[in-house]
C-alpha positions in Angstrom: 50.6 91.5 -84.3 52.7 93.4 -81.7 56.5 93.5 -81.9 58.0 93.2 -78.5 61.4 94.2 -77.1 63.2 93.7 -74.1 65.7 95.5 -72.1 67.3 95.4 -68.5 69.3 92.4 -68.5 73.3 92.7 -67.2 75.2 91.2 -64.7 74.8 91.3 -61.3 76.1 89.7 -58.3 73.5 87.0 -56.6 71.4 88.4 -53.9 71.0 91.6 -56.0 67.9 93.3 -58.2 67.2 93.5 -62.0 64.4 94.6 -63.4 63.5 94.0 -67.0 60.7 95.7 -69.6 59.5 94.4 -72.8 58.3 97.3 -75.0 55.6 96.5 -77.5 54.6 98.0 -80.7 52.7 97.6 -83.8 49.5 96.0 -82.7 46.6 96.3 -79.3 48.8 95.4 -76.3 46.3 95.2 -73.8 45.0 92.5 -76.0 47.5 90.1 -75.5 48.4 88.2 -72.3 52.3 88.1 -71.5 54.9 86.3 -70.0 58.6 86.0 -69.5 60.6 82.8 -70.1 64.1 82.3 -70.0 66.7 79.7 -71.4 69.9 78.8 -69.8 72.9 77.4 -72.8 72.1 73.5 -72.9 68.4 73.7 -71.1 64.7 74.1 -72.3 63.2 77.1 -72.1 61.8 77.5 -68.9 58.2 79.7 -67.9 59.2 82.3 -65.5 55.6 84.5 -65.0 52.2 85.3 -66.5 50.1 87.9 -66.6 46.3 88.7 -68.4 45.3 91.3 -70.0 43.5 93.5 -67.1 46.8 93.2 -64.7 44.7 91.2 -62.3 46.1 88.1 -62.9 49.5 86.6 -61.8 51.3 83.1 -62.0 54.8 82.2 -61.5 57.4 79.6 -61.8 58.1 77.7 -58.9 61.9 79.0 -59.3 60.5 82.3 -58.9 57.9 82.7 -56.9 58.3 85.2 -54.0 61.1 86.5 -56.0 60.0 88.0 -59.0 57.5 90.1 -59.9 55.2 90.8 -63.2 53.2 94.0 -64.1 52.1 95.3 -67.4 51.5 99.1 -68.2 49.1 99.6 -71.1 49.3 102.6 -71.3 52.8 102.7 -71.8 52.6 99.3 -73.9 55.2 97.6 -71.5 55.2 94.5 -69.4 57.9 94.3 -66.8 59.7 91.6 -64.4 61.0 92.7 -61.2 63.9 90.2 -60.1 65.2 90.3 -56.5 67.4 87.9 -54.4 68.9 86.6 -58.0 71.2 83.6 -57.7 73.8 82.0 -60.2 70.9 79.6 -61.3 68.9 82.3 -62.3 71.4 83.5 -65.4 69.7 83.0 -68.4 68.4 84.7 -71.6 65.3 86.0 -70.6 62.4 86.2 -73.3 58.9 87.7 -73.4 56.5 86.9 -75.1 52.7 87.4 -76.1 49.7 85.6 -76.4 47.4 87.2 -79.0 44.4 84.8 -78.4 43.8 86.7 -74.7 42.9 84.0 -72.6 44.8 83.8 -69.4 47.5 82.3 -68.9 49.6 80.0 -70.5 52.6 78.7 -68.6 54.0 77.0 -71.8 55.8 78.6 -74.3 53.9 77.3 -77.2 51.0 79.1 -75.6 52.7 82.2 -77.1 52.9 83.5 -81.2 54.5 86.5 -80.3 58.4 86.2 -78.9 61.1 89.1 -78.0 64.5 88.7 -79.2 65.8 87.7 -75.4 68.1 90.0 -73.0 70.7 88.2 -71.3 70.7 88.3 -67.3 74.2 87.2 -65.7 74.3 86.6 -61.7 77.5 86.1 -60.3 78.2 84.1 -57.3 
């Protein structure tokens, strides 16, 4: 199965932009649907967005939506999260993750076998 990687996270002030990528390798990429979840110290890990395979298909967290945005390159073996208008509630440790079974889209995190190592967004009030 793929290994997965994430970069992009830092600190920023709230109403600013982030954008994260989660390189994978080892296995078929376009195989897998992805997603992004985060986890704030003392909360549950939260679904943030979805993708399938084909780039065609979208969902969001409620938090989220109209905020961030998910795309997938498969060419490039990278899935990436656009973040705009972050606020302070937003700072978390931001995961993605993969879904090796392919069928679109789980927004719960035991719909996914295949987990990054997390990248830590700070937003600054």
């Amino acid at each position: 199965q793929v290994q997965l990687v994430e970069s992009g996270g830092g600190l920023v002030q709230a109403g600013g932009s982030l954008r994260l990528s989660c390189a994978a390798s080892g296995g078929t990429f376009s195989n897998y649907v992805m997603g992004w979840f985060r986890q704030a110290p003392g909360k549950e890990r939260e679904f943030v967005a979805t993708i399938n395979r084909t780039n065609s298909t979208t969902y969001y967290g409620d938090s989220v939506k109209g905020r961030f945005t998910i795309s997938r390159d498969n060419a490039r073996n990278t899935v990436s999260l656009q973040m705009s208008s972050l606020q302070p509630e937003d700072t978390a440790a931001y995961y993605c993750a993969g879904d090796r079974r392919g069928k679109c889209c789980g927004t719960h995190s035991r719909a996914y076998n295949t987990w990054g190592q997390g990248t830590q967004v700070t937003v600054s009030s």
